[in-house]
KEDREN-82230 format. One record per residue: residue number from 1; residue in one letter; x negated, y negated, z negated of N, C-alpha, C in turn. Coordinates in Angstrom, 1 decimal, padded with zeros to 4 digits, m for minus. Atoms other than C-alpha are relative to their C-alpha. Example, Ala and Ser with C-alpha at 12.3 -4.5 7.8 and 13.67 -1.06 7.14 Angstrom:
+-----+---------+--------+--------+--------+--------+--------+--------+--------+--------+--------+
! num ! residuo !   n_px !   n_py !   n_pz !  ca_px !  ca_py !  ca_pz !   c_px !   c_py !   c_pz !
+-----+---------+--------+--------+--------+--------+--------+--------+--------+--------+--------+
!   1 !       A ! m000.9 !  001.2 !  000.0 ! m012.3 !  004.5 ! m007.8 ! m000.9 ! m001.2 !  000.0 !
!   2 !       S !  000.9 !  001.1 !  000.0 ! m013.7 !  001.1 ! m007.1 !  000.8 ! m001.1 ! m000.8 !
+-----+---------+--------+--------+--------+--------+--------+--------+--------+--------+--------+
This chain:
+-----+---------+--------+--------+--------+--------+--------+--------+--------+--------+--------+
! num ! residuo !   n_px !   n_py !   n_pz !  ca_px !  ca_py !  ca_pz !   c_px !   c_py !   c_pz !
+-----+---------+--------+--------+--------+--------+--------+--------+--------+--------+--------+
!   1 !       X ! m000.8 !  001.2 !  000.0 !  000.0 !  000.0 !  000.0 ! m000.9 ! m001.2 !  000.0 !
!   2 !       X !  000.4 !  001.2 ! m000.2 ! m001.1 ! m003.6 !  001.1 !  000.4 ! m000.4 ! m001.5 !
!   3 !       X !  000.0 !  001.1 !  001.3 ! m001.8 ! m005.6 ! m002.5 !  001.3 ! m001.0 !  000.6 !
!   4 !       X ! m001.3 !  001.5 !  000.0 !  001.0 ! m008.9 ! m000.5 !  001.0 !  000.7 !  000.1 !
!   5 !       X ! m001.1 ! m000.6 !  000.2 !  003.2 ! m006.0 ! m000.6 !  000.9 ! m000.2 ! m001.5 !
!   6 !       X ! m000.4 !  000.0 !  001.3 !  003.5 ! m006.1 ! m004.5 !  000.4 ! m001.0 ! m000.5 !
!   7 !       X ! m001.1 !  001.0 !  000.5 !  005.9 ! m008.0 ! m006.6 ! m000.4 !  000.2 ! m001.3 !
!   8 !       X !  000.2 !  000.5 !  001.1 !  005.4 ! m009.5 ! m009.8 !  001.2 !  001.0 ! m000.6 !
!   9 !       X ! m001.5 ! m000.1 !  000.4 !  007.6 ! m007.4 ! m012.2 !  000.4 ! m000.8 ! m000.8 !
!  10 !       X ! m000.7 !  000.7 !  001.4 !  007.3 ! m009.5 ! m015.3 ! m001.5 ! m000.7 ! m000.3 !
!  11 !       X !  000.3 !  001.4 !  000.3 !  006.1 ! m012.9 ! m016.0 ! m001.1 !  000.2 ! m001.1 !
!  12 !       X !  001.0 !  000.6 !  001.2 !  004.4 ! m012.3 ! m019.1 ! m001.1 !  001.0 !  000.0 !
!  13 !       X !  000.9 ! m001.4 ! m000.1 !  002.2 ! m009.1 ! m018.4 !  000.1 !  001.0 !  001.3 !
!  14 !       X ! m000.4 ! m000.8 ! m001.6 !  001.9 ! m006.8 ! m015.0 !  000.4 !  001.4 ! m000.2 !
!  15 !       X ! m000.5 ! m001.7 !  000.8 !  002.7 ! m003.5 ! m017.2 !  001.6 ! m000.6 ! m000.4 !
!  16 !       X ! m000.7 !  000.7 !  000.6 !  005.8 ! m005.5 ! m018.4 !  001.5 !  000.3 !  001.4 !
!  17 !       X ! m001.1 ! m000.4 ! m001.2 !  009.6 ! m004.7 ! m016.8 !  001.3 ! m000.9 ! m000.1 !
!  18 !       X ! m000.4 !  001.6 !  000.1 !  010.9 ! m008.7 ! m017.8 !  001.0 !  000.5 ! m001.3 !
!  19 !       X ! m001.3 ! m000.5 !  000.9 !  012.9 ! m006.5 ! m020.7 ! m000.7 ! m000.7 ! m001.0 !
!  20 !       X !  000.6 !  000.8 !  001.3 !  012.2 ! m009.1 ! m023.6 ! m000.1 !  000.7 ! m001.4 !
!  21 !       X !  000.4 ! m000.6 !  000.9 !  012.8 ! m006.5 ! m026.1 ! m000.8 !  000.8 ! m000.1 !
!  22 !       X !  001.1 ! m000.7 ! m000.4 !  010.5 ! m004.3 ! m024.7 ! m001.3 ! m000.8 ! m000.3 !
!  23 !       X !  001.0 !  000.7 !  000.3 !  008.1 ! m006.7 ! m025.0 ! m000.1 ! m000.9 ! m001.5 !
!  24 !       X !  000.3 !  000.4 !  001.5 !  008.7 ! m007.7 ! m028.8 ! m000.3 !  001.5 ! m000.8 !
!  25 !       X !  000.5 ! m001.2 !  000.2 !  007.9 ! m003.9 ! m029.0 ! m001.5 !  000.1 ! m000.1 !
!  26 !       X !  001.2 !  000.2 ! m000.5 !  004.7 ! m004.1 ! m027.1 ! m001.0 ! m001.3 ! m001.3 !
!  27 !       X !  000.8 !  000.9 !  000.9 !  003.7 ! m007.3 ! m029.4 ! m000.4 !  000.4 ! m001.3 !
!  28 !       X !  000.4 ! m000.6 !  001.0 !  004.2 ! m005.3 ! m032.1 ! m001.1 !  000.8 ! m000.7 !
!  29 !       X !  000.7 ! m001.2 !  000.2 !  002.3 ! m002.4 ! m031.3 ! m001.4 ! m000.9 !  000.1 !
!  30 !       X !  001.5 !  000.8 ! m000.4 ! m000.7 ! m004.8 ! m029.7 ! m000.2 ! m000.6 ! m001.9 !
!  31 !       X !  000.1 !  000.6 !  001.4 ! m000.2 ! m006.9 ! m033.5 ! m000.2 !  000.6 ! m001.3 !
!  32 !       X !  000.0 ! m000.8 !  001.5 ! m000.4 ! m003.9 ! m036.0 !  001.2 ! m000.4 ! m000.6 !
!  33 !       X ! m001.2 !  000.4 !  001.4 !  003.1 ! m005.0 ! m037.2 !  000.8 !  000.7 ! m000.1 !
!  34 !       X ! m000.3 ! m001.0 !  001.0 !  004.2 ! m002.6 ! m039.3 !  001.7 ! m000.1 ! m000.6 !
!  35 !       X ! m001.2 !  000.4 !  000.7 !  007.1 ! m003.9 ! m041.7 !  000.8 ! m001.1 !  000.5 !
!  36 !       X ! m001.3 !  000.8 ! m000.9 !  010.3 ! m005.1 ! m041.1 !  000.1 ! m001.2 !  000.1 !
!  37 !       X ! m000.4 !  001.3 ! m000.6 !  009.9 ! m008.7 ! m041.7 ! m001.2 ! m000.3 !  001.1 !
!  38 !       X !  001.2 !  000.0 ! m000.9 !  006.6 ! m008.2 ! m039.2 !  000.8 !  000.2 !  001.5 !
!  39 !       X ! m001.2 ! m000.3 ! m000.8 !  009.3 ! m006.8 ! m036.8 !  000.7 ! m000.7 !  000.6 !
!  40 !       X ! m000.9 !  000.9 !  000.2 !  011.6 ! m009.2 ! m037.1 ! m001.0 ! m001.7 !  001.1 !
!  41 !       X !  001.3 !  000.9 ! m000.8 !  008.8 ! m011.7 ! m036.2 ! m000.4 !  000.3 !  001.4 !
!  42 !       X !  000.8 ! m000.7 ! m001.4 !  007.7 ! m009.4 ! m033.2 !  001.3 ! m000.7 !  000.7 !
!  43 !       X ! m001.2 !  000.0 ! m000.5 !  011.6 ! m010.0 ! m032.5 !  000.2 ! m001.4 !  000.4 !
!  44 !       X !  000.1 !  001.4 !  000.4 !  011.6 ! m013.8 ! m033.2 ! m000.9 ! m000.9 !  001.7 !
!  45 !       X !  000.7 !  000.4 ! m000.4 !  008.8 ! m014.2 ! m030.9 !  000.3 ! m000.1 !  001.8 !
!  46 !       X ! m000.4 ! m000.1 ! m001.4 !  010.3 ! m013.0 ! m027.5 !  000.9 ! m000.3 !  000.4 !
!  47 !       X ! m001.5 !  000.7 ! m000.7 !  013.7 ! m014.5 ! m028.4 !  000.1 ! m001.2 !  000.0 !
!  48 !       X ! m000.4 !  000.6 !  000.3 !  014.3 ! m017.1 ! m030.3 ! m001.3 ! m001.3 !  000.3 !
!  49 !       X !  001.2 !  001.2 !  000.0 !  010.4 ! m019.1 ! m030.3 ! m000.3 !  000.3 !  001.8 !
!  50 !       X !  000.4 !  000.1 ! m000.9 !  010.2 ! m018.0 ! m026.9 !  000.8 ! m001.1 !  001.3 !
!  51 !       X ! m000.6 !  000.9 ! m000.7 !  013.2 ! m020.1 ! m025.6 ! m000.3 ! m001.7 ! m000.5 !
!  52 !       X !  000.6 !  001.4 !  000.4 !  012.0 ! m023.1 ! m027.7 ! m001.3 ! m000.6 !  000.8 !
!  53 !       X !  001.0 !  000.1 ! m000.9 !  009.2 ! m022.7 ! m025.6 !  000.1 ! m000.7 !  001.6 !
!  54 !       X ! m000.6 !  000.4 ! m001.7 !  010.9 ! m023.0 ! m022.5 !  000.9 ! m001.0 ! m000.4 !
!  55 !       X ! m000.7 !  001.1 !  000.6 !  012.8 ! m025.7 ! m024.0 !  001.4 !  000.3 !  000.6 !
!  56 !       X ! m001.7 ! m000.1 ! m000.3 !  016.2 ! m024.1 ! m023.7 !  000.8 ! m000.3 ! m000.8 !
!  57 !       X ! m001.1 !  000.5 !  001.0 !  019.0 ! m026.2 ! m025.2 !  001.2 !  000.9 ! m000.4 !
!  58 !       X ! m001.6 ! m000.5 !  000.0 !  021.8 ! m024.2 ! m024.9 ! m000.5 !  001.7 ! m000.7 !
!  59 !       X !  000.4 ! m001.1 !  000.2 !  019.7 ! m021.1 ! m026.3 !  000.6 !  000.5 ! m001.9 !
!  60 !       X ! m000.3 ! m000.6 !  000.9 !  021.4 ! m018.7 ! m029.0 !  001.3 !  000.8 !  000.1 !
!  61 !       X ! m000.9 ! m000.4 !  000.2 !  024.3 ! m017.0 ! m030.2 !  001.1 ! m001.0 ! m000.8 !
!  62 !       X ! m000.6 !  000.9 !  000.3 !  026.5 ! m020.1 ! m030.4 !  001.6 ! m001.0 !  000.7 !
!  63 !       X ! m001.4 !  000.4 ! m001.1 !  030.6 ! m021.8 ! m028.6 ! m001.5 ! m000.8 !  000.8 !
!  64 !       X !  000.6 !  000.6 ! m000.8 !  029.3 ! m023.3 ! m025.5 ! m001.7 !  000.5 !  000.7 !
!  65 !       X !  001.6 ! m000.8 ! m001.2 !  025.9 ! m021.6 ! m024.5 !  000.0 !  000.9 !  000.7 !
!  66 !       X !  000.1 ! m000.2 ! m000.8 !  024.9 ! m019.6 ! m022.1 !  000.2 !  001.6 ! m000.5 !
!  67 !       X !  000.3 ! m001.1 !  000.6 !  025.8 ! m015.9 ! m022.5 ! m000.7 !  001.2 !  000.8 !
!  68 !       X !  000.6 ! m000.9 !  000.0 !  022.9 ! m014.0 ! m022.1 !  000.0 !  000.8 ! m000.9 !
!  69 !       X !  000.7 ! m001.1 !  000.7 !  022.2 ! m011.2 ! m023.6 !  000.3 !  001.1 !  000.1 !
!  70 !       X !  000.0 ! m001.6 !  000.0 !  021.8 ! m007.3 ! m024.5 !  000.5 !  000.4 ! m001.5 !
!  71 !       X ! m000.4 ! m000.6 !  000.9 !  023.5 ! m005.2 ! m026.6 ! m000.2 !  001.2 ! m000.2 !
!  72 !       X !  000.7 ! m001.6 !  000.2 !  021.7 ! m002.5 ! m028.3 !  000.5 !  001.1 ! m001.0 !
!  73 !       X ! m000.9 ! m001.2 !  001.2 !  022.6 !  000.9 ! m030.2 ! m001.4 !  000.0 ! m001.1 !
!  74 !       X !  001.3 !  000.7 !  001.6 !  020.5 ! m000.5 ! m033.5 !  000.9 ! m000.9 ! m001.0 !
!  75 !       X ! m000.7 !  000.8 !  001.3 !  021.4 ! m001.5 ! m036.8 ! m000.5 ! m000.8 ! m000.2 !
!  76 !       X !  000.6 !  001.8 !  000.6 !  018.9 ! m004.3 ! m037.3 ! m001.1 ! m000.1 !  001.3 !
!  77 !       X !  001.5 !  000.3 ! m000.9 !  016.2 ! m006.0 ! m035.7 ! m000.8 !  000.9 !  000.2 !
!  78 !       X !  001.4 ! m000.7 !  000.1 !  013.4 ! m004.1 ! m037.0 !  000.1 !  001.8 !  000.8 !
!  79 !       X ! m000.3 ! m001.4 ! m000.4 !  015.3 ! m001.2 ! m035.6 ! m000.4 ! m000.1 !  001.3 !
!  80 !       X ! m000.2 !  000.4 ! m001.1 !  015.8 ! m002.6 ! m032.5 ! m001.4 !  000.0 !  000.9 !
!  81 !       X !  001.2 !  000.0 ! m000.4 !  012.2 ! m003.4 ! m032.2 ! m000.6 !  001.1 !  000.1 !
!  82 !       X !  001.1 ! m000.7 !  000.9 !  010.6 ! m000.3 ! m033.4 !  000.6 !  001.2 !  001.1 !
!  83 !       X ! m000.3 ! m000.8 !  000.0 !  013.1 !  002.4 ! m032.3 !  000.3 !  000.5 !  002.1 !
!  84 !       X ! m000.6 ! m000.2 ! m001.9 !  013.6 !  001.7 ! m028.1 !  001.5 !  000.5 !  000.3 !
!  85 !       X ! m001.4 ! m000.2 ! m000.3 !  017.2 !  001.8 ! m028.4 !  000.7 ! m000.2 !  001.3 !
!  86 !       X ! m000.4 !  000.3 ! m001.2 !  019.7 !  002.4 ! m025.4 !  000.7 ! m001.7 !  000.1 !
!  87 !       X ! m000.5 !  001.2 !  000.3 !  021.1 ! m001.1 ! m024.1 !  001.3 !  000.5 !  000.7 !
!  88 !       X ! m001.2 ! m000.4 ! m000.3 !  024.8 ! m000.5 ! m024.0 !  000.8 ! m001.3 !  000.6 !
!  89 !       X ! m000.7 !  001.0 ! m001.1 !  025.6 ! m003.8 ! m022.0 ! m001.2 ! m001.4 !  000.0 !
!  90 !       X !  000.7 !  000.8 ! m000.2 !  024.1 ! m006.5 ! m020.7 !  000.4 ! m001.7 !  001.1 !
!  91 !       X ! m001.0 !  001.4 ! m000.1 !  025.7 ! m010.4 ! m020.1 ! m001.2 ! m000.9 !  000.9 !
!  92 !       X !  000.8 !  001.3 ! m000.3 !  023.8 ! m013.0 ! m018.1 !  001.0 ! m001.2 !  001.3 !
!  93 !       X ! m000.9 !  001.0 ! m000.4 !  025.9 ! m015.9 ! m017.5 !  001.4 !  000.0 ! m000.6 !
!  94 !       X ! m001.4 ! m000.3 !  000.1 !  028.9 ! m014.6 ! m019.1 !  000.3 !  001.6 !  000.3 !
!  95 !       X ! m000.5 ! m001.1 ! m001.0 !  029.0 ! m011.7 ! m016.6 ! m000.4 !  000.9 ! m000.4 !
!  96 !       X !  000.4 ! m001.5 !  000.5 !  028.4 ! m007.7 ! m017.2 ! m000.8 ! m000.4 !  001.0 !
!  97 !       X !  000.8 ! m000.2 ! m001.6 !  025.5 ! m007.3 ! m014.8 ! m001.0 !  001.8 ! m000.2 !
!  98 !       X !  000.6 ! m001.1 !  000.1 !  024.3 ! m003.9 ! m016.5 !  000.5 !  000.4 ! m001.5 !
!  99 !       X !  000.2 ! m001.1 ! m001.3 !  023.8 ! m001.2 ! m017.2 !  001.0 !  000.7 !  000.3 !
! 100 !       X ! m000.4 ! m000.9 ! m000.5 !  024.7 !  000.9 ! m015.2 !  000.0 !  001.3 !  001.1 !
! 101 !       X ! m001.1 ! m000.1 !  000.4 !  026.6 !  003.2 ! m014.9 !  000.4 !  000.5 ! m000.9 !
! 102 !       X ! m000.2 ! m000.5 !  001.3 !  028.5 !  003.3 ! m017.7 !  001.5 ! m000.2 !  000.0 !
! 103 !       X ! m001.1 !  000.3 ! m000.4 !  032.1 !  004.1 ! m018.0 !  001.0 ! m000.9 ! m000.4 !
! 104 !       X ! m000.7 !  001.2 !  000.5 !  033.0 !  001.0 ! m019.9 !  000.1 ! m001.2 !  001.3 !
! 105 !       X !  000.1 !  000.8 ! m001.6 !  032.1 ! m001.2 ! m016.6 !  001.0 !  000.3 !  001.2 !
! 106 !       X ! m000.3 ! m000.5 ! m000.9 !  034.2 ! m001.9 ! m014.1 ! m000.3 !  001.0 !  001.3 !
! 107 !       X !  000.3 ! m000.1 ! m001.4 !  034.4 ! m000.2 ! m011.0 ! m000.9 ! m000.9 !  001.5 !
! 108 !       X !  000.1 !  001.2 ! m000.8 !  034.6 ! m003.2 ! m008.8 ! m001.4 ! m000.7 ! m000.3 !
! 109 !       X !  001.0 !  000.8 ! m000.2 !  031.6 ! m004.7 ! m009.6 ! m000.1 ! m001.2 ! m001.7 !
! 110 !       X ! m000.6 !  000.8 !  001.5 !  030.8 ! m007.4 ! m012.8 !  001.3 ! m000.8 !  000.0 !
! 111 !       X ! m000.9 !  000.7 !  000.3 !  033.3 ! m008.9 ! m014.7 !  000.0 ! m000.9 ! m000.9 !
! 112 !       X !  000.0 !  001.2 !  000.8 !  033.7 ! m012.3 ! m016.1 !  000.7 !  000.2 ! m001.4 !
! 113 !       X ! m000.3 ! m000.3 !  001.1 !  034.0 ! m012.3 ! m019.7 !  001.7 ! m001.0 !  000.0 !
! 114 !       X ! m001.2 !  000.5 ! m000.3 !  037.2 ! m014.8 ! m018.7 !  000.6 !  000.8 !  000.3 !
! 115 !       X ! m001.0 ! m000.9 ! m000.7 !  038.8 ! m012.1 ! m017.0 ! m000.2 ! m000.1 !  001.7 !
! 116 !       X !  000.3 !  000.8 ! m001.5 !  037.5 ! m013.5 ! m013.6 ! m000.6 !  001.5 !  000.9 !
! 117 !       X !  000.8 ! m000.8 ! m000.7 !  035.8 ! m010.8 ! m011.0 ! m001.2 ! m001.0 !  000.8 !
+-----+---------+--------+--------+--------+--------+--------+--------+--------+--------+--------+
């Protein structure tokens, strides 16, 4: 394979698959962090301090922001981090866009958390 064939997968590392919890995993392990508030921190680092970074205003779990995000089969953070839990849905903009397939997902294609297709 020609090297201008290949595509970046993920921004922050070329082993990297842009999965942000995957990568508060990876910090972990690279970090030695061990205990759960270290976890938490690994967690902290690829969500919450990383969108401060990017200076995202509208970033969190709050009315009116933007709804990204994943929903994991994990009781806490530290779990979350530590354990590679499946992601049983996944929002960006509002919209299901993954995974899939799973029989909670429409058929048709994503669906707007409005009710919209």
């Amino acid at each position: 394979m020609d090297d201008r064939e290949c595509a970046i997968r993920d921004s922050w590392w070329p082993y990297g698959t842009a999965d942000m919890l995957e990568r508060a995993t990876i910090i972990g392990l690279q970090g030695g962090l061990m205990t759960d508030d270290e976890l938490r921190y690994a967690a902290s680092l690829a969500t919450d301090q990383a969108a401060a970074a990017l200076g995202l205003s509208d970033y969190g779990l709050a009315p009116g922001n933007r709804a990204d995000l994943v929903v994991i089969a994990a009781g806490c953070v530290p779990e979350a981090v530590a354990a590679h839990p499946q992601r049983l849905l996944v929002l960006h903009g509002g919209r299901i866009v993954g995974p899939a397939p799973h029989p909670a997902f429409p058929a048709g294609g994503a669906l707007d958390l409005r009710g919209e297709r």
